[in-house]
Each structure stands twice: as C-alpha cells, then as structure tokens.
C-alpha positions, 0 to 999 in steps of 0.5 A, a space after each residue: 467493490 471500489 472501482 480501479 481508481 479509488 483502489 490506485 488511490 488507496 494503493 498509493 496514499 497508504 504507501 505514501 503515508 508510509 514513506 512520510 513516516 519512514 522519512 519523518 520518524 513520525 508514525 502516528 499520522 500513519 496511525 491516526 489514518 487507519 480504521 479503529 482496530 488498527 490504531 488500537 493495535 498498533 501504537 506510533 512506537 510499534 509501527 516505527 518498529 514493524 517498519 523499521 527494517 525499510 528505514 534502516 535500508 533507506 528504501 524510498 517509497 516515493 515513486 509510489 506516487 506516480 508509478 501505476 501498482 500492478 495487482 497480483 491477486 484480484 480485489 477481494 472484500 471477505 464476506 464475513 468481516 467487509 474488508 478488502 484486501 489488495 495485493 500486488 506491486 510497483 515494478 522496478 528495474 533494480 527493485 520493485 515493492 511489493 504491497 498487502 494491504 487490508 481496508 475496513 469500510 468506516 462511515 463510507 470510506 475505506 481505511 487502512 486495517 493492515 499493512 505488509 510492506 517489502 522490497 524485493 528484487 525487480 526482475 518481473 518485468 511489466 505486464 502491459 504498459 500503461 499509456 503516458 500518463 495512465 492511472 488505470 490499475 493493472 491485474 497480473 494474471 
C-alpha cells in the first residue's frame, strides 16, 4: 500500500493530467500516462467524449493542485487483480469534486487503470483542517 503522500500524489496528478487535457482538447497525454489496459481501452477521441460533459461545463480542476483530497473509503488494493482503488473528494464552498480512481502496479509504479470524475454541490464541510501548508491526506469516516 503506498503511503498517504504518494496517494496525495496520485490523487492529484491523474486530476491534473485531466484538467491539461479538458483545457487543451488534448487527451492522448492523458492516455499515454495510464496502465497498458487502459490505453488499449481507451483511445484520445474516446476519452474527450467520456469527459466531455466537465469541458462543456468549464469545471476547472486546477485547484486540485493544492487542495488536500479528502478519502471517503480507506485505500484498498484487490487481492486478486493488484489494483488500488482510491475514492474521495476535494471539498469546496460552492463545489466540490468527487474522485474514483483505480491504479495498476506497472514495473513498480502505479498507473492510471480507471478514472471517474464528477462535480457536485459543495455542502460536506471538511472533516479537519489541515495545518497550513499540509499535504497529509485525510480519510472521512
């Protein structure tokens, strides 16, 4: 299992490779970063479809960043297949987004095997806050 940093990590650069491609039009980095099975699943044109209700709706995923993602469900890796799943959210006044992301372990690094993305109203206030300048990830329970 990684460690709460590497999952910040992973958290937020598939949500960032997300947003370059919503702002870009460009999705095929988006596909290159991902494990074998989910580029041969999904080509750059089909991506841009699954994902194109965010850009119609202009929802910017940049503060992804910097804010620290709040799990709703522990880390878990699935004994049979090896992939860890990660779900949660980055809270927000106004809107918060909500995240599942699904990682294959690939010569050693976890890469991007699924990826389910969706705005909703931000009325979950935050669990804790973390210190200025945290990076820790927090768990809801």
């Amino acid at each position: 299992m990684p460690g709460p940093e590497k999952i910040v990590l992973l958290v937020r650069n598939s949500l960032i490779a997300l947003h370059q491609a919503i702002q870009t039009g460009n999705f095929t980095v988006l596909r290159d970063l991902g494990a074998p099975g989910f580029r041969e699943a999904n080509s750059a044109a089909k991506l841009s479809a699954s994902f194109a209700d965010l850009s119609s709706k202009k929802i910017n995923l940049g503060a992804t960043a910097v804010l620290v993602p709040e799990l709703t469900q522990p880390p878990s890796i699935d004994e049979g297949k090896g992939m860890l799943h990660l779900q949660g959210r980055f809270p927000g006044d106004e809107m918060q987004i909500d995240f599942e992301l699904l990682f294959q372990a690939i010569d050693g690094q976890w890469r991007l095997f699924g990826l389910s993305v969706q705005p909703s109203a931000g009325s979950h206030p935050p669990i804790a806050s973390p210190a200025p300048g945290s990076t820790a990830l927090k768990e809801t329970e």
